[in-house]
Backbone as CSV, one residue per row, in Angstrom:
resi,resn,N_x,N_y,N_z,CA_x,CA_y,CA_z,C_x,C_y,C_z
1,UNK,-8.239,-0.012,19.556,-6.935,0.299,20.095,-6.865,-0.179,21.549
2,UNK,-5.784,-0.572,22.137,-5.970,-1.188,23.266,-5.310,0.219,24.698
3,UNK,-4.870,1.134,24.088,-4.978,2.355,24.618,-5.784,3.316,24.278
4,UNK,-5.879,4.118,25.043,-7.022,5.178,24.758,-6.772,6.329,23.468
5,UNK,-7.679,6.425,22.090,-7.286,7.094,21.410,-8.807,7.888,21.142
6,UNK,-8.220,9.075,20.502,-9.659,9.823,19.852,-10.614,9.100,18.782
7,UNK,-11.503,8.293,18.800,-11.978,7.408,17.600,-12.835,8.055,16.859
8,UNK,-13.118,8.415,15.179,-14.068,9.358,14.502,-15.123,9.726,14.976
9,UNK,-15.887,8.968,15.411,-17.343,8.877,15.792,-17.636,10.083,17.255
10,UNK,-16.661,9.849,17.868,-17.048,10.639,19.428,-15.891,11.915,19.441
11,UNK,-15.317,12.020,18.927,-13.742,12.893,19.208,-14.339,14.672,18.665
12,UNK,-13.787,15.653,19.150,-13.983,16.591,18.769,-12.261,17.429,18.197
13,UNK,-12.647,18.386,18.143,-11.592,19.483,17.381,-9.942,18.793,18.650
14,UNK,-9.142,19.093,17.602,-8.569,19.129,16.927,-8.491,17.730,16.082
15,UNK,-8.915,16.878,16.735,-8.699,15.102,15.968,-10.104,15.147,15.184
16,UNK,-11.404,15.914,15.354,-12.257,15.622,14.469,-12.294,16.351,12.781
17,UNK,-11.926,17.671,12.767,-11.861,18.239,11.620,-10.507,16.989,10.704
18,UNK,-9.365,16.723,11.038,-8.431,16.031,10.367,-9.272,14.694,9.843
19,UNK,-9.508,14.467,11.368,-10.581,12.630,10.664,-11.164,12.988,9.327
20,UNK,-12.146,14.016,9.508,-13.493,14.688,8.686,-12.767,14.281,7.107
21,UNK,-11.785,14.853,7.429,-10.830,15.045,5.986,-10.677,13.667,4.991
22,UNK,-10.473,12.942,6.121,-10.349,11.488,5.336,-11.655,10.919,4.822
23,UNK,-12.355,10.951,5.748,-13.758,11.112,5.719,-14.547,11.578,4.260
24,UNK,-14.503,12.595,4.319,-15.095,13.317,2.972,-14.632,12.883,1.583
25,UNK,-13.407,11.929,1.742,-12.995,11.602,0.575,-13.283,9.914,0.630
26,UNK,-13.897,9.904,1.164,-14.244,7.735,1.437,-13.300,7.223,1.760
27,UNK,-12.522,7.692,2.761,-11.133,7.038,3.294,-11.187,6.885,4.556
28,UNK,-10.872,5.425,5.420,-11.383,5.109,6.770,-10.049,5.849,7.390
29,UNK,-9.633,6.257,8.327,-8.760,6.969,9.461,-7.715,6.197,9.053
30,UNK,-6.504,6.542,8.984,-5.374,5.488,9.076,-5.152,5.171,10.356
31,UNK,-4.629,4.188,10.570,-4.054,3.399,11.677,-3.132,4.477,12.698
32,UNK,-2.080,4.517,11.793,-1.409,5.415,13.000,-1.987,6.905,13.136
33,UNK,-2.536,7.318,12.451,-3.441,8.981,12.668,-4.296,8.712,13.845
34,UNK,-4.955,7.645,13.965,-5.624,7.309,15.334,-4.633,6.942,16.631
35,UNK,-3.858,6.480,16.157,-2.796,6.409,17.319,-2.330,7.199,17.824
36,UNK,-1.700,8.265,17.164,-1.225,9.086,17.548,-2.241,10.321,18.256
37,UNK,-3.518,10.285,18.017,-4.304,10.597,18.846,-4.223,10.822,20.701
38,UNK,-3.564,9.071,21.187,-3.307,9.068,22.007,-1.910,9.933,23.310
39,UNK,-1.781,11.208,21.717,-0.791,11.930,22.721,-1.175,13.309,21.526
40,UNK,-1.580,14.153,22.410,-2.516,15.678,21.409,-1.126,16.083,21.144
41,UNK,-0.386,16.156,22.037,1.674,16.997,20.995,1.895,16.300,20.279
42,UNK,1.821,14.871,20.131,2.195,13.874,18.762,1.015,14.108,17.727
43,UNK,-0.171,14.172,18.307,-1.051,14.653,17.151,-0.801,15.533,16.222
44,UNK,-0.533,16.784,17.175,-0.405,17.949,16.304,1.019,18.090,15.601
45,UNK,2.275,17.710,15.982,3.205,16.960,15.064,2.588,16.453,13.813
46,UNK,1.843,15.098,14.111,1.859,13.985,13.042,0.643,14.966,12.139
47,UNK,0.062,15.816,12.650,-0.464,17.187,11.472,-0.161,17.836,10.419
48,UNK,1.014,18.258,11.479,1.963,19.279,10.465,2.473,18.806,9.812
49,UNK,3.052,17.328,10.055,3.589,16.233,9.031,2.649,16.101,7.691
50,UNK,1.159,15.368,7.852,0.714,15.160,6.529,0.280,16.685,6.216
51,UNK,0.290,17.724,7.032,-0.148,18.712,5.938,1.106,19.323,5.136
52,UNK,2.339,18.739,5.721,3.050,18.777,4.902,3.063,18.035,3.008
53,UNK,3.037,17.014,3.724,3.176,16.121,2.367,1.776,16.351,1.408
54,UNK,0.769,16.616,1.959,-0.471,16.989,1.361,-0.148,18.336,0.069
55,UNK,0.163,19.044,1.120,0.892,20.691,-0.050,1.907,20.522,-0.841
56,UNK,2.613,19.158,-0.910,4.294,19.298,-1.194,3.900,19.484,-3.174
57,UNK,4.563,19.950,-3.836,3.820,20.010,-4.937,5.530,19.215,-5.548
58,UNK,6.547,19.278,-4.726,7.280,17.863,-5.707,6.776,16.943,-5.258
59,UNK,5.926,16.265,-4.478,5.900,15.038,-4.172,4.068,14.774,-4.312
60,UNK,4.007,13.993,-5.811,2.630,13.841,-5.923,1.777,12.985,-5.031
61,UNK,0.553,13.118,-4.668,-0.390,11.778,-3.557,-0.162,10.531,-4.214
62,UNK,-0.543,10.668,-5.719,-0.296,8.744,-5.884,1.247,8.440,-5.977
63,UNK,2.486,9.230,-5.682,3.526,8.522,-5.566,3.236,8.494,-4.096
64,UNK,3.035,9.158,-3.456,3.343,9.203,-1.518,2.438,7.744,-1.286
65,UNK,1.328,7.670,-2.106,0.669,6.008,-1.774,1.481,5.028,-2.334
66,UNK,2.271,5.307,-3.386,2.751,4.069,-3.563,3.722,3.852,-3.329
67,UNK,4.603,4.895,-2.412,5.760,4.486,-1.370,5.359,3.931,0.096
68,UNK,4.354,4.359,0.042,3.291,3.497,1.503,3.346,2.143,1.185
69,UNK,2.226,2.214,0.223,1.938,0.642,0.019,3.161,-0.396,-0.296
70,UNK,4.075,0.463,-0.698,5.517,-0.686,-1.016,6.256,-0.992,0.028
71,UNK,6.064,0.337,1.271,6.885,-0.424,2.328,6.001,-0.952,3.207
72,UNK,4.710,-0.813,3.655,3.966,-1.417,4.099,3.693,-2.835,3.428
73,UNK,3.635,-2.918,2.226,3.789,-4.442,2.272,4.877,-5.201,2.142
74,UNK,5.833,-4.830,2.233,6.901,-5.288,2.418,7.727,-5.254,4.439
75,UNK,6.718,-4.237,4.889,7.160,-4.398,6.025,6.201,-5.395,7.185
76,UNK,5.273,-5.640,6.345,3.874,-6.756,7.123,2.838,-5.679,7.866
77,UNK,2.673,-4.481,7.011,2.026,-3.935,8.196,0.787,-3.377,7.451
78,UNK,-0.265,-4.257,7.752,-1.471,-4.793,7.534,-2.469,-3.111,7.135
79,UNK,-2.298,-2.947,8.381,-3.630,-1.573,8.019,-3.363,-0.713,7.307
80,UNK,-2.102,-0.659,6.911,-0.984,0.653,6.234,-1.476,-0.189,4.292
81,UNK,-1.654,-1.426,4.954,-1.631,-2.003,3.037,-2.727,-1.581,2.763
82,UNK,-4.096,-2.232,3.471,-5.493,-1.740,3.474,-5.471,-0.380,2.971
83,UNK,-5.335,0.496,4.150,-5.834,2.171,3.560,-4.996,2.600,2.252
84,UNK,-3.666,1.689,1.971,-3.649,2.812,0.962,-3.495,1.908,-0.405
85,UNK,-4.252,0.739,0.043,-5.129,-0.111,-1.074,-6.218,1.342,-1.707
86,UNK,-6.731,1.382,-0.696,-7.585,2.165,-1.111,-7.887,3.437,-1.647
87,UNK,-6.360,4.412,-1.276,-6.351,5.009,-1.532,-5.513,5.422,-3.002
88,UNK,-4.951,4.470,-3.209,-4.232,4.157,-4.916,-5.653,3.607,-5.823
89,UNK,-6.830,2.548,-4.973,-8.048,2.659,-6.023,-8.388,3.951,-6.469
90,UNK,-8.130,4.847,-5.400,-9.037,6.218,-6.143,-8.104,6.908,-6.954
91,UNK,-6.837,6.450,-7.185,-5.877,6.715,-8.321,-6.106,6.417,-9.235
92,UNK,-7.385,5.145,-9.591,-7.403,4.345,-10.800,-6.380,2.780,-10.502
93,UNK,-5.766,3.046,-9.663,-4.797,1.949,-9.501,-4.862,0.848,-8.803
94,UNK,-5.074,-0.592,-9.555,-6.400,-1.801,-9.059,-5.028,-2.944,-9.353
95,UNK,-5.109,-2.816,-10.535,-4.129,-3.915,-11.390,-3.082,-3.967,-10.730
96,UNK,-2.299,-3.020,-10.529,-0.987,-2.698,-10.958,-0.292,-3.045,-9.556
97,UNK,-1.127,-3.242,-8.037,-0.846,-3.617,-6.967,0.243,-4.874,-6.589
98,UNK,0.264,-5.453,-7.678,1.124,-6.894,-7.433,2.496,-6.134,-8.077
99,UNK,2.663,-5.206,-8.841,3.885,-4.822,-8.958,4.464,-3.993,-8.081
100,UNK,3.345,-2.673,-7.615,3.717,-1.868,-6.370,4.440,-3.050,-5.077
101,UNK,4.003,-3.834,-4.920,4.125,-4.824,-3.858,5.541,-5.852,-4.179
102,UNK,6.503,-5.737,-5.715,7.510,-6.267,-5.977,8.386,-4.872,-6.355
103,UNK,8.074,-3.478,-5.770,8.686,-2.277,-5.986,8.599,-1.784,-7.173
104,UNK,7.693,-2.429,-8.500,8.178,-1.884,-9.524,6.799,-1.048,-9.974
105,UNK,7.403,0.379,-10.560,5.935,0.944,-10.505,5.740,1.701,-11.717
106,UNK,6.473,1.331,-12.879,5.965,2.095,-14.437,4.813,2.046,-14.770
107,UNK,4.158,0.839,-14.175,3.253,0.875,-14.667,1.975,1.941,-14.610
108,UNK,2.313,2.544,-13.213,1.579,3.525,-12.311,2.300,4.837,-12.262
109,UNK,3.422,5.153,-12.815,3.963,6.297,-12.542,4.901,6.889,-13.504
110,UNK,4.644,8.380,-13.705,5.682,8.964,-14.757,6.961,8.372,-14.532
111,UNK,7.777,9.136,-15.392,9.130,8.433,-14.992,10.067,9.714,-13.767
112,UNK,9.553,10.860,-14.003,10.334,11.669,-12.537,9.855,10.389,-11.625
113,UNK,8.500,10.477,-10.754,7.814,10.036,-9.923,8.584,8.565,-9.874
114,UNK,8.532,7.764,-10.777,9.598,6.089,-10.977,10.582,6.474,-10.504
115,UNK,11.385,7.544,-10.651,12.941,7.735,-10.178,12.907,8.089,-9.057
116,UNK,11.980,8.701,-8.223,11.717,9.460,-6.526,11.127,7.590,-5.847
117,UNK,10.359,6.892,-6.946,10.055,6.118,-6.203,11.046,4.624,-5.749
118,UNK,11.963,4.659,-6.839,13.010,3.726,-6.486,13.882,3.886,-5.468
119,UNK,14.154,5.373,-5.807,15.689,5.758,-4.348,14.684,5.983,-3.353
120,UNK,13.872,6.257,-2.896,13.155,6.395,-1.815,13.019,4.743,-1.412
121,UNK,12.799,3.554,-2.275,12.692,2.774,-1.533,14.173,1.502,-1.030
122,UNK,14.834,2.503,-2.481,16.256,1.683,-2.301,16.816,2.341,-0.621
123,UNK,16.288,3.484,-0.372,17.294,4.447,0.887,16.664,3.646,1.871
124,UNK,15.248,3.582,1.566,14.614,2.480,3.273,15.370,1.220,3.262
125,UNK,15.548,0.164,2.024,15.759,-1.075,2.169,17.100,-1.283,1.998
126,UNK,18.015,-0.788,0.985,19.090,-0.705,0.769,20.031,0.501,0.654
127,UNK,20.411,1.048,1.729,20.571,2.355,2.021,22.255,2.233,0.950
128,UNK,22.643,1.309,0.908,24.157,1.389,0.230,24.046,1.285,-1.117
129,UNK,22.797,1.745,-1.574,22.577,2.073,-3.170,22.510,3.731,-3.604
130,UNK,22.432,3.938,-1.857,22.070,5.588,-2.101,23.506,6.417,-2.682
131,UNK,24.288,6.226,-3.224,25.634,6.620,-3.584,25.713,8.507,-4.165
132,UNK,26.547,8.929,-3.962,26.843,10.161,-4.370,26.379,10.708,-5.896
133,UNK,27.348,9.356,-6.517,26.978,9.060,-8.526,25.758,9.256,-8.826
134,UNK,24.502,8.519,-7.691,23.301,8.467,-7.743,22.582,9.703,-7.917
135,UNK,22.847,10.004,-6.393,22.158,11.492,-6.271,22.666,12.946,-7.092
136,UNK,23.846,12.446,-8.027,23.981,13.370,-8.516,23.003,13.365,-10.359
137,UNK,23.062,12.135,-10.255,22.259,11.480,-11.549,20.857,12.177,-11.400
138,UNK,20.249,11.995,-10.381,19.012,12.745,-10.147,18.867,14.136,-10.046
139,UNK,19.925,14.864,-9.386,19.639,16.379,-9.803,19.976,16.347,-11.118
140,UNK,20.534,15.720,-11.792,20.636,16.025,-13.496,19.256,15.665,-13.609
141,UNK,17.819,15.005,-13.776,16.886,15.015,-13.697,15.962,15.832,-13.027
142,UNK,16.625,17.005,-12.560,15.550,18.048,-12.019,15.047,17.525,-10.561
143,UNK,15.640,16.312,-9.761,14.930,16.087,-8.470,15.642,16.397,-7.503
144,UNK,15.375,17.465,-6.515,16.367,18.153,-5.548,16.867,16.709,-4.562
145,UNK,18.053,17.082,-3.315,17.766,15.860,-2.926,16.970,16.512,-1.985
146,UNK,16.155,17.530,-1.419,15.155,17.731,-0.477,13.775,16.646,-0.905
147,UNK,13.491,16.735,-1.996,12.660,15.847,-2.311,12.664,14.564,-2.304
148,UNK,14.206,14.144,-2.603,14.337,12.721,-2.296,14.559,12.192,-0.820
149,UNK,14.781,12.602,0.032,15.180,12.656,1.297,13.754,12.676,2.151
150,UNK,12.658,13.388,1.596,11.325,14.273,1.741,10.396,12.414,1.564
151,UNK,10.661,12.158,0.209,9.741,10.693,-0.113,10.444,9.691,0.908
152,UNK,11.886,9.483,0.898,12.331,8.409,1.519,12.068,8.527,3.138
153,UNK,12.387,9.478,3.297,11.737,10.144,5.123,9.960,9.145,5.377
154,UNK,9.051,9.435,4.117,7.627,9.264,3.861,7.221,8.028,4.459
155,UNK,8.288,7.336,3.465,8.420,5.604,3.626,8.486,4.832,4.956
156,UNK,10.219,5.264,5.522,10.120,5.119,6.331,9.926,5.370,7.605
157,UNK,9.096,6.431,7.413,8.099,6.933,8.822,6.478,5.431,9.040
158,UNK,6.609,4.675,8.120,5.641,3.933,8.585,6.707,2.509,9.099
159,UNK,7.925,2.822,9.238,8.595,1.492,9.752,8.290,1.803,11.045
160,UNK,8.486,3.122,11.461,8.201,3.570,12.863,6.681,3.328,13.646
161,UNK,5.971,3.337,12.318,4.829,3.771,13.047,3.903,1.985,13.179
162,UNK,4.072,1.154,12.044,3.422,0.099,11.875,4.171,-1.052,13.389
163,UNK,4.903,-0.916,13.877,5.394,-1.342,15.124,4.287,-0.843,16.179
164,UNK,4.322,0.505,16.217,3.999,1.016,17.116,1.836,0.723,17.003
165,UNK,1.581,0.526,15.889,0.018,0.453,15.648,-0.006,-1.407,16.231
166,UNK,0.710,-2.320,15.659,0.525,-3.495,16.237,0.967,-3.711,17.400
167,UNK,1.337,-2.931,18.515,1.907,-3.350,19.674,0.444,-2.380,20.049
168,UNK,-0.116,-1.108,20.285,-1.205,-0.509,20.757,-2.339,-0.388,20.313
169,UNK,-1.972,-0.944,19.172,-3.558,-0.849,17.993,-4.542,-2.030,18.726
């Protein structure tokens, strides 16, 4: 990082137990979790954030990776593709990357999870698909729009952040 951040190896509490976490599961630090290091109130924010999405029990981990990996590779932002390359391998999910990477994801996902994962990425890229008709189509499918709002928020929180990792990373 070309500013000063907490890095795994030397950092203590509060940035070392979170690292640990990734850690214990064979997962290198994400990019912006180290960044945000560089400010302990944004840390503990960007905390409460994934321990949000961590607990969310509408919003499963291998959809939250594969709304990562779709806007991260679609937004060029390199370390965001990496980690959660890796973290969809431990989904089982190897193959199926060249479709995550053209948005399409049956191959990898129920069909609730397919329907959270399209409008979540139609709301980042094409926000004028998000229509009323739509969202009402989906609560007829049981998906609140807190949840849809919740994944699409997910997405594009790494438009914010993959700027901010290649300008200080």
């Amino acid at each position: 990082m070309k500013i000063k951040t907490e890095n795994s190896t030397t950092t203590t509490d509060p940035f070392a137990a979170l690292y640990r976490s990734f850690a214990e599961k064979g997962l290198p630090i994400p990019a912006p979790l180290e960044l945000m290091s560089a400010s302990k109130p944004l840390f503990e924010v960007f905390r409460t954030y994934l321990g949000h999405y961590v607990s969310n029990p509408s919003l499963s981990p291998k959809l939250l990776a594969c709304i990562r990996y779709a806007v991260a590779h679609r937004s060029d932002f390199d370390a965001c593709i990496a980690f959660n390359r890796e973290v969809l391998s431990l989904h089982g999910i190897q193959k199926e990357l060249a479709l995550l990477e053209k948005a399409e994801c049956h191959a990898v996902l129920d069909d609730r999870d397919s329907r959270i994962f399209h409008l979540a990425m139609d709301a980042i890229f094409h926000p004028d698909k998000v229509t009323e008709e739509r969202l009402a189509q989906m609560k007829h499918h049981d998906i609140s729009e807190q949840t849809l709002f919740e994944a699409a928020y997910h997405g594009a929180m790494l438009l914010a952040t993959g700027p901010l990792v290649r300008a200080f990373g």
